[in-house]
C-alpha positions in Angstrom: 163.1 89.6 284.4 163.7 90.2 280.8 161.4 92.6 279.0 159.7 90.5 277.0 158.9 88.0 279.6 157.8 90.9 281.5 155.4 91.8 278.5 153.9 87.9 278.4 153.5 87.7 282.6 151.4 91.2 282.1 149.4 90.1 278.8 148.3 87.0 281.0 147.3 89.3 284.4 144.9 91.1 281.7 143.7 87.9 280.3 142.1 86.9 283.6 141.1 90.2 284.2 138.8 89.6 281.4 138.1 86.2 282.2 136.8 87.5 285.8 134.4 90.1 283.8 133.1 87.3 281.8 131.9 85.2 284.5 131.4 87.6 286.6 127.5 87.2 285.7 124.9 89.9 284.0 123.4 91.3 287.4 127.0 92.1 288.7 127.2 96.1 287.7 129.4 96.6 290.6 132.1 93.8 290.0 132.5 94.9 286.6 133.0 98.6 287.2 135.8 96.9 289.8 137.2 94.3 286.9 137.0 97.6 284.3 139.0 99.7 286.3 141.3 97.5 287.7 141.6 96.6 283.4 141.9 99.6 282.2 144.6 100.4 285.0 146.5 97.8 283.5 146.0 98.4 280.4 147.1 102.1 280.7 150.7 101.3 282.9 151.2 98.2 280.1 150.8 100.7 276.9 152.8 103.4 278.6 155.8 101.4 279.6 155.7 99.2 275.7 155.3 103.2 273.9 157.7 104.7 276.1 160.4 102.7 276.4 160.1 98.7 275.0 158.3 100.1 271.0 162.0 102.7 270.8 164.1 100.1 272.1 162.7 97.1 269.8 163.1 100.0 266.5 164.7 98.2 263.5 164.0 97.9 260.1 162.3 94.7 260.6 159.8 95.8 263.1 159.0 99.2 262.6 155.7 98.1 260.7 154.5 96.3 263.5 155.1 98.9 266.2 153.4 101.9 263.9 150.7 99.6 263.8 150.6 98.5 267.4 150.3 102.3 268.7 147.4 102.6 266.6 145.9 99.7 268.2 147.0 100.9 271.6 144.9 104.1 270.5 141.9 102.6 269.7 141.9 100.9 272.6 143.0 103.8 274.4 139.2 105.4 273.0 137.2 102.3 274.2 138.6 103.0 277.6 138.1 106.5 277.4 134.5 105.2 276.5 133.9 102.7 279.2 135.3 105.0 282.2 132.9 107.4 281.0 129.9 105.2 280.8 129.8 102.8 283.6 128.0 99.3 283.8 124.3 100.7 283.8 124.7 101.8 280.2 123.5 99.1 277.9 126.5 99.2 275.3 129.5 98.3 278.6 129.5 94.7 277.9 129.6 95.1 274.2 132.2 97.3 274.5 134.4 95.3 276.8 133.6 92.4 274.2 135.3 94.6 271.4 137.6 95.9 273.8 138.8 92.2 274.3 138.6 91.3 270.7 141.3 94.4 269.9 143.7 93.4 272.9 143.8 89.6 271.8 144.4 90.3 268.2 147.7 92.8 269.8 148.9 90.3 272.1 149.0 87.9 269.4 151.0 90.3 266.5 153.1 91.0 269.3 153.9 87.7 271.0 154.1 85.6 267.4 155.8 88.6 265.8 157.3 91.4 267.4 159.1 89.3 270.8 160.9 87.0 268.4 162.2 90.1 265.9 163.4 91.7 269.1 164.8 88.1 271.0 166.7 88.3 267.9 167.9 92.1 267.8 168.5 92.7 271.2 171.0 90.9 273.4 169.8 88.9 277.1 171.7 91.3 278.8 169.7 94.3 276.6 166.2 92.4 277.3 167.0 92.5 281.1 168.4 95.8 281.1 165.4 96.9 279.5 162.8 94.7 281.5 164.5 96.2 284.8 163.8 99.6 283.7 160.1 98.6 282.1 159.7 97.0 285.9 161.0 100.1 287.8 158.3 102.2 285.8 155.7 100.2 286.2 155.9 100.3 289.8 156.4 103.8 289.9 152.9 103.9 288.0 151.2 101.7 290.2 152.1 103.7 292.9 150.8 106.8 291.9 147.5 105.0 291.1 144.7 105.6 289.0 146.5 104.8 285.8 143.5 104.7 283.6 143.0 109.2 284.4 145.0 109.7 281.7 143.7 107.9 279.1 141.0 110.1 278.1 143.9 112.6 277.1 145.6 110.0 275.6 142.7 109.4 272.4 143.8 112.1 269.6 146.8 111.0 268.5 149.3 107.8 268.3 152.1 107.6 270.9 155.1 108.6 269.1 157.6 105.6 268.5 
């Protein structure tokens, strides 16, 4: 699978995670702790493999804007996480947080699906894209493996990932 495609397949997994905290109804503490951490799992494994290898791969003049700007939206999110592992369901402020926390992540996926895939479809060759979607793939499973993605995200809130 190419890398951007790769991208798209996980920016719709996290969609329904979201849509699965939404209904999952305002008495459900428990389901949304599950739905938060199984989120902010994702979340973690999708920002490291974009920072670490897609953002210096898809580097050019004519997208280095974007991706300065998309690591500083992966670090705010980054400090909602941070917020929300650290808080739980009972406190009053989860849900608005997960709200925001939505909010930030569909504004991203959008810049980078409508702006940064079609700079880089147009940079990089299909054979590039599935080169680098291979390698994106083999980390990401190497991620999920280890488990509990979302423990390093609290060290992960000072700073922007280098790009």
């Amino acid at each position: 699978m190419n890398a951007i495609d790769l991208l798209e397949q996980q920016h719709r997994e996290v969609e329904e995670l979201f849509e699965e905290f939404e209904s999952a109804g305002e008495k459900a503490k428990k389901t949304k702790e599950r739905v938060c951490r199984e989120l902010s799992d994702q979340l973690a494994m999708h920002a490291e493999i974009e920072e670490k290898l897609f953002y210096p791969e898809s580097k050019q003049e004519n997208t280095e804007e974007i991706l300065r700007e998309s690591v500083e939206e992966h670090l705010s999110m980054k400090r909602i996480l941070a917020d929300l592992l650290e808080i739980g369901a009972e406190d009053e402020q989860f849900d608005a947080k997960m709200s925001v926390l939505k909010e930030q992540v569909e504004h991203h996926v959008e810049e980078e699906e409508k702006e940064l895939f079609p700079k880089v479809r147009k940079s990089l060759s299909k054979e590039e894209l599935e080169d680098l979607g291979a390698r994106m793939q083999r980390m990401f499973e190497r991620l999920e493996a280890q488990g509990n993605a979302s423990a390093k995200i609290p060290d992960q809130t000072d700073a922007p990932s280098e790009i």
